[in-house]
MARVEX-307818 format. One line per field, with one value per residue: residue in one letter; x, y, z of N, C-alpha, C in turn; residue number from 1. Coordinates in steps of 0.02 Angstrom, whole numbers. Layout:
r: c(a;...)
n_X: c(X;...)
n_Y: c(Y;...)
n_Z: c(Z;...)
ca_X: c(X;...)
ca_Y: c(Y;...)
ca_Z: c(Z;...)
c_X: c(X;...)
c_Y: c(Y;...)
c_Z: c(Z;...)
k: c(NUM;...)
***
This chain:
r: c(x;x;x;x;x;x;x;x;x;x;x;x;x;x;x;x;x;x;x;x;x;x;x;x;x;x;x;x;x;x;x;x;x;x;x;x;x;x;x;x;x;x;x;x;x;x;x;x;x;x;x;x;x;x;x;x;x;x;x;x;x;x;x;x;x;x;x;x;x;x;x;x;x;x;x;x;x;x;x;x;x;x;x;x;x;x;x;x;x;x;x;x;x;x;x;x;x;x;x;x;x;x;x;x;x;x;x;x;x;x;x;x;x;x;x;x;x;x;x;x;x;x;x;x;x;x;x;x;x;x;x;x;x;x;x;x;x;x;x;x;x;x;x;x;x;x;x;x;x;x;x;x;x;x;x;x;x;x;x;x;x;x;x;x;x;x;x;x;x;x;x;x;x;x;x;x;x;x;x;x;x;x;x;x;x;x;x;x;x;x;x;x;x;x;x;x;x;x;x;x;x;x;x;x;x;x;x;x;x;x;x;x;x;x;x;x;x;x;x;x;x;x;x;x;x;x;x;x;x;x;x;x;x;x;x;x;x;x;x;x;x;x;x;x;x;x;x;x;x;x;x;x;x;x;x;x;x;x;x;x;x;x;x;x;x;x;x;x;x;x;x;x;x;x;x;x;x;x;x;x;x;x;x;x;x)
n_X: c(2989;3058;3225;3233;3135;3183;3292;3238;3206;3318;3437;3507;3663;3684;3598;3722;3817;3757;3767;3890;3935;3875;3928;4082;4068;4016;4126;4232;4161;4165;4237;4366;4295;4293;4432;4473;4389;4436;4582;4575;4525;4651;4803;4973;5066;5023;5007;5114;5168;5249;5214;5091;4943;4771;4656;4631;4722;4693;4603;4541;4437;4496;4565;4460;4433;4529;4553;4484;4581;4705;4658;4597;4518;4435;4310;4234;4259;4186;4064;4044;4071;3924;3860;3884;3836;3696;3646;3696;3626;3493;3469;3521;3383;3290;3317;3334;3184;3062;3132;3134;2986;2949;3021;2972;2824;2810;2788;2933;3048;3188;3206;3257;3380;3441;3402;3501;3602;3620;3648;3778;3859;3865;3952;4079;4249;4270;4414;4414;4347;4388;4483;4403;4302;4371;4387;4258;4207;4306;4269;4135;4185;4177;4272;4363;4260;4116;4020;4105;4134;3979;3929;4002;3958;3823;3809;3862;3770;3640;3604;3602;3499;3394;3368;3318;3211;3129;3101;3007;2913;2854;2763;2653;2503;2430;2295;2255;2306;2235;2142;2139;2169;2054;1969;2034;2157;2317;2476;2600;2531;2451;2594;2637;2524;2488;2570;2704;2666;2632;2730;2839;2900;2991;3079;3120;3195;3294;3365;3437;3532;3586;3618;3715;3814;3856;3930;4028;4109;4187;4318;4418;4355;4365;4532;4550;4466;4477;4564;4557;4548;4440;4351;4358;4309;4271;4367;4472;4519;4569;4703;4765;4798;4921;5095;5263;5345;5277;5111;4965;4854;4778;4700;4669;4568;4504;4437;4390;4297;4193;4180;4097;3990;3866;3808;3799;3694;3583;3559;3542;3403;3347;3348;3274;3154;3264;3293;3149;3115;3241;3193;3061;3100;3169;3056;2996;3032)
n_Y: c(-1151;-1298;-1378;-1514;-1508;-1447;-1534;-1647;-1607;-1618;-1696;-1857;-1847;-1710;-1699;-1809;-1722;-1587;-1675;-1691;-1594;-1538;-1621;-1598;-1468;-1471;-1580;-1464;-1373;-1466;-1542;-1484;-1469;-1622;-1650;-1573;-1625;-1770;-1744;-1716;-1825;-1898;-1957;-1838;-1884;-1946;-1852;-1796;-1893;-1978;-2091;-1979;-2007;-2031;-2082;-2102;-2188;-2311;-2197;-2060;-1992;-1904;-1789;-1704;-1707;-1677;-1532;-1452;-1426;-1402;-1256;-1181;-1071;-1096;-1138;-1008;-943;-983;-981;-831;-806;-838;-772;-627;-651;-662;-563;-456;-486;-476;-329;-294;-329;-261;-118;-144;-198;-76;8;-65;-68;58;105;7;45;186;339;451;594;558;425;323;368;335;175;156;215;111;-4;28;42;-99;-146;-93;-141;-211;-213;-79;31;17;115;237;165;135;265;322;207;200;346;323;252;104;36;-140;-213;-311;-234;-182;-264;-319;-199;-156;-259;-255;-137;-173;-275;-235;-134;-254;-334;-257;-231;-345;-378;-294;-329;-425;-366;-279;-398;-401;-370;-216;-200;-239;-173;-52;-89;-104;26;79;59;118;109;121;186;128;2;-55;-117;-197;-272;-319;-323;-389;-535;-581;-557;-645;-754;-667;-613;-725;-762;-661;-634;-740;-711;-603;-667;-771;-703;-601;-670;-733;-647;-588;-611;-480;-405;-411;-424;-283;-211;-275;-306;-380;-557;-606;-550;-594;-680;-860;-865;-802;-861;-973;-972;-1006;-1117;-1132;-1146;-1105;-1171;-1270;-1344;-1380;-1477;-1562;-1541;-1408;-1406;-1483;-1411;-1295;-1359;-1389;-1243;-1199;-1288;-1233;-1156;-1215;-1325;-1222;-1177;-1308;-1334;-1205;-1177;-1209;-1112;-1006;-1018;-1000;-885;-816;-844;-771;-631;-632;-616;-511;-338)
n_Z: c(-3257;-3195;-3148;-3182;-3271;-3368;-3399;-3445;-3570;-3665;-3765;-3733;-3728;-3700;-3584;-3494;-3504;-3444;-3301;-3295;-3263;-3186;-3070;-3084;-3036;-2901;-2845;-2839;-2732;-2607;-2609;-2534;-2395;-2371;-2371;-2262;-2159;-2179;-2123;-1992;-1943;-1944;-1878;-1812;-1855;-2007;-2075;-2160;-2192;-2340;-2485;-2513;-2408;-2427;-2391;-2207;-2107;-1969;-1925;-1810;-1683;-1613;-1597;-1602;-1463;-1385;-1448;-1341;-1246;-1283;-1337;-1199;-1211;-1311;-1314;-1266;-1382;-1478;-1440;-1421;-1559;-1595;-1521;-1559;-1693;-1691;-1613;-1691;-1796;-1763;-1712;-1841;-1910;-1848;-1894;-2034;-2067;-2043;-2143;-2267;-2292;-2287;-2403;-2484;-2484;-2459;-2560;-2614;-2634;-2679;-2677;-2744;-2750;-2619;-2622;-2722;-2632;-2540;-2614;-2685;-2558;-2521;-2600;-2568;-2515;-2372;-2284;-2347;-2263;-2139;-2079;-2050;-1974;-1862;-1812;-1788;-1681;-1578;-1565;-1492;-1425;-1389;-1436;-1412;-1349;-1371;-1456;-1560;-1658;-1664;-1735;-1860;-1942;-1943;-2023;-2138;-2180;-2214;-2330;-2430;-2351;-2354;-2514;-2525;-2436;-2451;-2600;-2569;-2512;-2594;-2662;-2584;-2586;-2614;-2579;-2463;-2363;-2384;-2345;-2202;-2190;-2201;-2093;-2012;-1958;-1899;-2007;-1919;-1863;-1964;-2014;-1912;-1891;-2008;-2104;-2095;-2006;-2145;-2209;-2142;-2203;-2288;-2207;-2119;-2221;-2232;-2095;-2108;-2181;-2136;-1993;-2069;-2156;-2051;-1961;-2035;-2061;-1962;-1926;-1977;-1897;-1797;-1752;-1781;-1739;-1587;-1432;-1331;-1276;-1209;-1280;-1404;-1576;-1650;-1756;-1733;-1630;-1691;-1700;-1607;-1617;-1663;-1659;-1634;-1687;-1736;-1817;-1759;-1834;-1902;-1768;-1768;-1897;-1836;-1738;-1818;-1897;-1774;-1759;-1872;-1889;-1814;-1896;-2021;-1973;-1953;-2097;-2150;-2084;-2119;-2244;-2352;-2344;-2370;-2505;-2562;-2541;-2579;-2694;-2729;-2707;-2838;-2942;-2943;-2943)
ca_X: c(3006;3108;3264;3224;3090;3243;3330;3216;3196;3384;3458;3542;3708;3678;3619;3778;3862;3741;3803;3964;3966;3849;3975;4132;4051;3996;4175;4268;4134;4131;4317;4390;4272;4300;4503;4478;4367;4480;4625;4526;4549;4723;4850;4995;5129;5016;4991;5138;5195;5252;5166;5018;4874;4714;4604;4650;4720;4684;4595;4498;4416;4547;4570;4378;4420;4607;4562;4462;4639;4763;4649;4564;4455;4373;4198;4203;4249;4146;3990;4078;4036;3846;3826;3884;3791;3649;3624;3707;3566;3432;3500;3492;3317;3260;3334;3282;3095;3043;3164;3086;2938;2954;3069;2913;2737;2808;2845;2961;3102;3243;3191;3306;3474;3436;3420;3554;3660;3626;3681;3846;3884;3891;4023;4152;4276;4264;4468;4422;4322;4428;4527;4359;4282;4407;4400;4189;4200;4344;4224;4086;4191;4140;4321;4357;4188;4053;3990;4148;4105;3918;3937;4025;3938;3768;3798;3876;3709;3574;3583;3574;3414;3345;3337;3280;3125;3092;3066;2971;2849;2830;2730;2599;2432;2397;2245;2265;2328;2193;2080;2137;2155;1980;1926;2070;2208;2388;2553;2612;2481;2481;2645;2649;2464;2458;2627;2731;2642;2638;2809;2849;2951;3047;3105;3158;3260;3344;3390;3476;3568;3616;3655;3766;3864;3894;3963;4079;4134;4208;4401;4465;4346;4399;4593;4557;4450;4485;4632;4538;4542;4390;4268;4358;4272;4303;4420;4550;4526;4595;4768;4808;4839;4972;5142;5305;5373;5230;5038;4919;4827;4702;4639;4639;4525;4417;4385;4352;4214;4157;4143;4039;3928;3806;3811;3777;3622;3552;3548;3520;3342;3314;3364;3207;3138;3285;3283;3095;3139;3254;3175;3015;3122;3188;3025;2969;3046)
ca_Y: c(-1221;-1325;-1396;-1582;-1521;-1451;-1570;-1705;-1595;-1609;-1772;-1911;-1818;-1646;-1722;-1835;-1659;-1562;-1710;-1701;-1526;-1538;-1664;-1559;-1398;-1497;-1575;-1412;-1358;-1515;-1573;-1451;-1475;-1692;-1655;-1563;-1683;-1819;-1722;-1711;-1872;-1918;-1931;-1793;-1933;-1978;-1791;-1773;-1931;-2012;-2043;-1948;-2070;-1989;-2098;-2081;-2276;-2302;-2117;-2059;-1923;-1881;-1718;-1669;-1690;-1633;-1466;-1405;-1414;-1349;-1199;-1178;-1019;-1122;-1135;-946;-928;-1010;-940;-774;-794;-838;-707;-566;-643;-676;-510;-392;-501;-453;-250;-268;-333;-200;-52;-179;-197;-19;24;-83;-38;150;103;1;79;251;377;515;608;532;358;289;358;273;104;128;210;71;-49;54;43;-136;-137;-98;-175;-185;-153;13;59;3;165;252;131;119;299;313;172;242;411;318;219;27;-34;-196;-237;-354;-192;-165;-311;-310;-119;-142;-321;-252;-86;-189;-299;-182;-143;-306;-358;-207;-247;-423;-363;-238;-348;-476;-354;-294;-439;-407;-343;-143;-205;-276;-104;-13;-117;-75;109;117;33;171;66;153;151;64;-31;-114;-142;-238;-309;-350;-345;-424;-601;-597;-562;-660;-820;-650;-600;-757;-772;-589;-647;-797;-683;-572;-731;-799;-632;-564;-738;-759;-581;-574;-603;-440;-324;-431;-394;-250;-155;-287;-355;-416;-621;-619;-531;-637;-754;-928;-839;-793;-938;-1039;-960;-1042;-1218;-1110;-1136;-1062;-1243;-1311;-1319;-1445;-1464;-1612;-1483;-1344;-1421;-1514;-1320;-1248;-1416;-1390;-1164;-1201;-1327;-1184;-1107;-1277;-1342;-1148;-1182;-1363;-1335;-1173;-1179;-1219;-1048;-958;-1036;-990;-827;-778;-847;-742;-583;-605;-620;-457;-280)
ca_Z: c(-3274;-3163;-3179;-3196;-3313;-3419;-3426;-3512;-3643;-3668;-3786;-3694;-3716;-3678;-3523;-3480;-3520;-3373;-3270;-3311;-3250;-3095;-3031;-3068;-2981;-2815;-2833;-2793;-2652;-2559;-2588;-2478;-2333;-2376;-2350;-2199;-2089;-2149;-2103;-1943;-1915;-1928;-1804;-1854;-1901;-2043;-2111;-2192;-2240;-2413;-2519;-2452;-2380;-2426;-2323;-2130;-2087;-1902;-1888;-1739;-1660;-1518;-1610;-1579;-1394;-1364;-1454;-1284;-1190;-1316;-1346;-1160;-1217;-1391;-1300;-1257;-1442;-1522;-1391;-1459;-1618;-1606;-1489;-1598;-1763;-1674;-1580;-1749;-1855;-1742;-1751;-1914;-1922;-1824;-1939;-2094;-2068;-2050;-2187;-2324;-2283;-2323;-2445;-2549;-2485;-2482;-2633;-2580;-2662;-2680;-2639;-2814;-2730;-2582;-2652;-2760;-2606;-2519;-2650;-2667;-2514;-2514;-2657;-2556;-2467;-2275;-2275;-2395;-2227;-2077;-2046;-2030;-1937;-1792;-1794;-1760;-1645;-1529;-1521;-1475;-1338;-1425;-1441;-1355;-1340;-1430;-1533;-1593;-1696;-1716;-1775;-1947;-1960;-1957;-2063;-2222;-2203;-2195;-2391;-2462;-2331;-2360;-2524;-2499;-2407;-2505;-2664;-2544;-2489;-2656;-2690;-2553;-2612;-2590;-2538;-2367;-2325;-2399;-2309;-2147;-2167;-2198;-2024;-1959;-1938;-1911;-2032;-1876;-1833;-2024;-2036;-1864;-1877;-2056;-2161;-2025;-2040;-2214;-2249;-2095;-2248;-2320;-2137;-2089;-2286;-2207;-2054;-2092;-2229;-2096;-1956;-2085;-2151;-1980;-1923;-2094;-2071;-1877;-1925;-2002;-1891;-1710;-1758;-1797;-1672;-1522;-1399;-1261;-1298;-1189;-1329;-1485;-1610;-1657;-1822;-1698;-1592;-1709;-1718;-1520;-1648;-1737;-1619;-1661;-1734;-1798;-1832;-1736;-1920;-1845;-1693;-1823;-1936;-1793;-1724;-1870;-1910;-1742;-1777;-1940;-1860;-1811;-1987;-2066;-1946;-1970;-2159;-2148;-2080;-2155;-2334;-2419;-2346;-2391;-2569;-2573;-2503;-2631;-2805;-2748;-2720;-2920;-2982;-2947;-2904)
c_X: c(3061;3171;3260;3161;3124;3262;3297;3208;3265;3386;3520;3614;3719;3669;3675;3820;3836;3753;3853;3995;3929;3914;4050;4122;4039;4083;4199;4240;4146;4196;4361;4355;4276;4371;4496;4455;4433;4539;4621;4535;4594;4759;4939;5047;5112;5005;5042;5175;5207;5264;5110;4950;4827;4662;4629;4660;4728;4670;4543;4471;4441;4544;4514;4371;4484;4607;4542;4527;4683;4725;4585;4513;4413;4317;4186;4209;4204;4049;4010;4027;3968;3832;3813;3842;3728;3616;3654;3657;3495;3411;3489;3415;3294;3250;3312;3212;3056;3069;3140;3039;2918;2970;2998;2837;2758;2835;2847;3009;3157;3263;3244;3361;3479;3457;3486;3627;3685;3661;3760;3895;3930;3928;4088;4173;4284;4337;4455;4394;4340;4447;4456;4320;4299;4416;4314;4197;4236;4305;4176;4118;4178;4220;4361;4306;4162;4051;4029;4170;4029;3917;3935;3985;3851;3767;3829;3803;3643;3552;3547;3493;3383;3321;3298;3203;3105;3057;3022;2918;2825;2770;2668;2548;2426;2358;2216;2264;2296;2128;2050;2149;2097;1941;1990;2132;2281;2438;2578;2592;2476;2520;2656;2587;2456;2522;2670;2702;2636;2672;2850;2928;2997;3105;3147;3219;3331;3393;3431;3534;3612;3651;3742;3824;3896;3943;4023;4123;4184;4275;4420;4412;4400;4484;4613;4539;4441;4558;4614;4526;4467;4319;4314;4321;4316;4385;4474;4546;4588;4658;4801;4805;4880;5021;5209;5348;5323;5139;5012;4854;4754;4672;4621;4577;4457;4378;4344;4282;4160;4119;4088;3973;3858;3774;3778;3723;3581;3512;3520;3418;3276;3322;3305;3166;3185;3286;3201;3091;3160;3224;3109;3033;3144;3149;2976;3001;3006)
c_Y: c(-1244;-1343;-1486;-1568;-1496;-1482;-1642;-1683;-1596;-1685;-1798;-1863;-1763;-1676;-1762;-1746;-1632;-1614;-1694;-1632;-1504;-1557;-1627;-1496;-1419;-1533;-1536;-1363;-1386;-1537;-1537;-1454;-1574;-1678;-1640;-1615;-1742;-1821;-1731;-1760;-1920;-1911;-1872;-1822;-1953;-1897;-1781;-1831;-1954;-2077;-2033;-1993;-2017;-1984;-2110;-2165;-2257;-2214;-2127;-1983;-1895;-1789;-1683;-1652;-1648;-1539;-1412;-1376;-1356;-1288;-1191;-1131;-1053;-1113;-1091;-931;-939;-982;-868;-763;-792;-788;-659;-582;-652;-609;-460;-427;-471;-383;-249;-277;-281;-135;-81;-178;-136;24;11;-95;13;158;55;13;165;280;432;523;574;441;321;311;332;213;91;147;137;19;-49;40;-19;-172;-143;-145;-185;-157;-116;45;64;61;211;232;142;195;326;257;204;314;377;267;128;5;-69;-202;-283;-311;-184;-206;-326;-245;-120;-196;-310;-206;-131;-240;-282;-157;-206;-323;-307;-225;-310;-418;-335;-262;-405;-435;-311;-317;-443;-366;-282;-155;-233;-214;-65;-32;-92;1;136;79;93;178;144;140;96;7;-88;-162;-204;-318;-368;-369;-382;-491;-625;-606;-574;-726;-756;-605;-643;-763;-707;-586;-702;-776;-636;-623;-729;-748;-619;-632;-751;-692;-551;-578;-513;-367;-358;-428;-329;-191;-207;-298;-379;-491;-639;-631;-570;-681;-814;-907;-826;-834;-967;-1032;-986;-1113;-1196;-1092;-1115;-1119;-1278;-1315;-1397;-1437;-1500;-1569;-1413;-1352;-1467;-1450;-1295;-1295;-1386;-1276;-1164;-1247;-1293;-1158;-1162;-1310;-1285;-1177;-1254;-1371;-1279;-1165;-1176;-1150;-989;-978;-993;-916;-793;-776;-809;-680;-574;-612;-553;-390;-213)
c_Z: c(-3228;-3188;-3220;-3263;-3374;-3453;-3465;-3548;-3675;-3692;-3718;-3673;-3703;-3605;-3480;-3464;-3468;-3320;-3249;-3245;-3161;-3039;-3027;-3019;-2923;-2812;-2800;-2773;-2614;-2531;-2538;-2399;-2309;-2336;-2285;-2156;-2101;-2119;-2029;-1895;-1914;-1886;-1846;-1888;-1953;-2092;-2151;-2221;-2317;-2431;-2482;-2450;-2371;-2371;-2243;-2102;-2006;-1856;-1829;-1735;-1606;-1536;-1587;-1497;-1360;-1386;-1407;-1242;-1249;-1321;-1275;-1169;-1285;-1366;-1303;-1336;-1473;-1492;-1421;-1522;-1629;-1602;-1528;-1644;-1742;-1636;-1662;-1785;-1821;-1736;-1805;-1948;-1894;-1865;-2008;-2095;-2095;-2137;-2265;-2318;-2337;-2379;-2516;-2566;-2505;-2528;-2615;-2631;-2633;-2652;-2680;-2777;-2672;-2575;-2667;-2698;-2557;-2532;-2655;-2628;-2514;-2560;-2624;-2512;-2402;-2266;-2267;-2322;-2144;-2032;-2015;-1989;-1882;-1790;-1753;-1709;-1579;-1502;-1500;-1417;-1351;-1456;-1375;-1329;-1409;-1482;-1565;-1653;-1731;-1754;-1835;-1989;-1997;-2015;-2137;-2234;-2214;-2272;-2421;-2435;-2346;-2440;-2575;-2486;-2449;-2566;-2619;-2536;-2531;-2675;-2637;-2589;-2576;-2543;-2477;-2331;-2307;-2360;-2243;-2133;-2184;-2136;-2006;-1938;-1955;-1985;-2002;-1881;-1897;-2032;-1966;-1854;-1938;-2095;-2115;-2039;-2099;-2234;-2184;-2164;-2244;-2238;-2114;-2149;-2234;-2151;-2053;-2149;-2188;-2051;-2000;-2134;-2111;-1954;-1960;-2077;-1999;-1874;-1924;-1949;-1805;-1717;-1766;-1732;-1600;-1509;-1338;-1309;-1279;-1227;-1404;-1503;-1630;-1706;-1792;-1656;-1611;-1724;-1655;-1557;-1686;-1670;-1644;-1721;-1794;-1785;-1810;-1795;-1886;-1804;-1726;-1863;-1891;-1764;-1765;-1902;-1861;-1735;-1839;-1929;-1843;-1876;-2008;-2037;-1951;-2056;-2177;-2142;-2097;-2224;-2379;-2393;-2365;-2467;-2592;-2562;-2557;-2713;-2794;-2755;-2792;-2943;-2998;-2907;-2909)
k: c(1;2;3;4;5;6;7;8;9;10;11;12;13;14;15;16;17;18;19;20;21;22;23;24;25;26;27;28;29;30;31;32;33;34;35;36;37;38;39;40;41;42;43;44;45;46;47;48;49;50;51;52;53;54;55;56;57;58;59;60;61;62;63;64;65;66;67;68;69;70;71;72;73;74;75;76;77;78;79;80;81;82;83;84;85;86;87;88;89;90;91;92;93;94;95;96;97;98;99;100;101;102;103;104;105;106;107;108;109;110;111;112;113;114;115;116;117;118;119;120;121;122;123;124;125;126;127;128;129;130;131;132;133;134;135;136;137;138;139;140;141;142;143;144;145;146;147;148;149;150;151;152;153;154;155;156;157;158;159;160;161;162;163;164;165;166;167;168;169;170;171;172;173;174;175;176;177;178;179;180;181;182;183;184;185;186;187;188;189;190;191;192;193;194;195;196;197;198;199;200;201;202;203;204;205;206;207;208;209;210;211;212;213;214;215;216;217;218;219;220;221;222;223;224;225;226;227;228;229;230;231;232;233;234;235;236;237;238;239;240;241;242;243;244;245;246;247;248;249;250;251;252;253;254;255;256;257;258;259;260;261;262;263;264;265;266;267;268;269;270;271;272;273;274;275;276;277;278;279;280;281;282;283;284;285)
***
């Protein structure tokens, strides 16, 4: 049952009341990303004045263009960031696919601690895993580099999609499978020929779960396992509008519009497949 088909069964005031409450919950999502743009576009003599002027009198978009100079590396940042979430999402599709696969055609021992280590895993805290981290990375030679970022980005996403897919392909029919292993057909050869296009919607849900993880997630590992400015993301970018006196707030908040801009046209035109994506994964595991 939908929601609109809910809610007419609901009296006049019960509905006012799911109103009531829609409108407070999109409130404090929306209101914090409202302050910022208009912040955005103020000049900095009007940021702190009294009493505080909500709406931006004589604002502009100078900030949107002055922030290339004050922070001369933003473009490579912000190219930064794609890069890594866009190459650690495609790593993780790779090691995802195969994974839930195995993980819902095949029955082996110990397939249940698996799952659940998987799940585990992603419990913890990335901190709780830092010291370890930067100590595997350093043996393998991957700090101050890109991987030293996709690395930890991909391994905390690899549970959850895994299992994402896993309950998506679930819902495919045995009998596709069965079909083709009686003309001869491979494991491979299935999974590339036949499950692969099918569960082509819960692939793209996985990948844009991964995208937008690895992309949210790039502060605390790029302080951590880099110091070349070269390989940073937008997240430390945005600390060259933080000067020893004072904070260019306007070029802070036009960066950080213009770092989420990818994130938000991503979701903008995929949403209704990742929506569709996830309500078929809870309908069946």
């Amino acid at each position: 049952m939908g929601t609109g088909a809910m809610i007419d069964k609901f009296r006049w005031y019960e509905k006012i009341l799911v109103y009531i409450g829609m409108l407070v919950f999109l409130t404090f999502i929306i209101a914090p990303f409202v302050e910022g743009f208009l912040v955005s576009l103020k000049p900095l003599s009007l940021l702190f004045s009294s009493p505080y002027r909500f709406w931006p009198e004589n604002g502009s978009f100078d900030a949107y263009f002055r922030m290339w100079t004050t922070v001369p590396l933003l473009g490579r940042y912000i190219i930064n960031s794609i890069f890594i979430a866009l190459v650690g999402s495609s790593i993780a599709l790779v090691l995802i696919i195969p994974a839930s696969y195995a993980l819902a055609r095949m029955a082996f021992k110990g397939r249940g601690a698996v799952l659940g280590g998987m799940l585990t895993i992603n419990m913890f805290s990335g901190a709780v895993l830092i010291i370890p981290l930067f100590q595997l990375l350093r043996n393998l030679g991957l700090l101050n580099t890109y991987f030293a970022m996709i690395v930890p980005g991909v391994a905390f996403t690899i549970g959850t999609g895994v299992w994402l897919l896993r309950a998506y392909l679930l819902r495919i029919p045995r009998e596709l499978e069965e079909a083709a292993w009686v003309d001869g057909a491979s494991r491979f050869y299935i999974l590339r020929r036949v499950i692969l296009p099918i569960a082509a919607p819960g692939i793209l849900v996985v990948a844009i779960y991964c995208f937008l993880t690895i992309y949210a997630q790039q502060f605390i590992y790029a302080i951590t396992f880099n110091s070349k400015s070269e390989y940073m993301p937008l997240a430390v970018g945005l600390f060259g509008f933080f000067g020893r006196q004072d904070v260019v707030w306007n070029e802070l908040m036009a960066a950080s519009f213009a770092g989420i801009a990818p994130v938000v046209i991503v979701f903008i035109f995929l949403q209704r497949y990742l929506v569709a994506g996830l309500t078929a994964g809870a309908v069946k595991t």
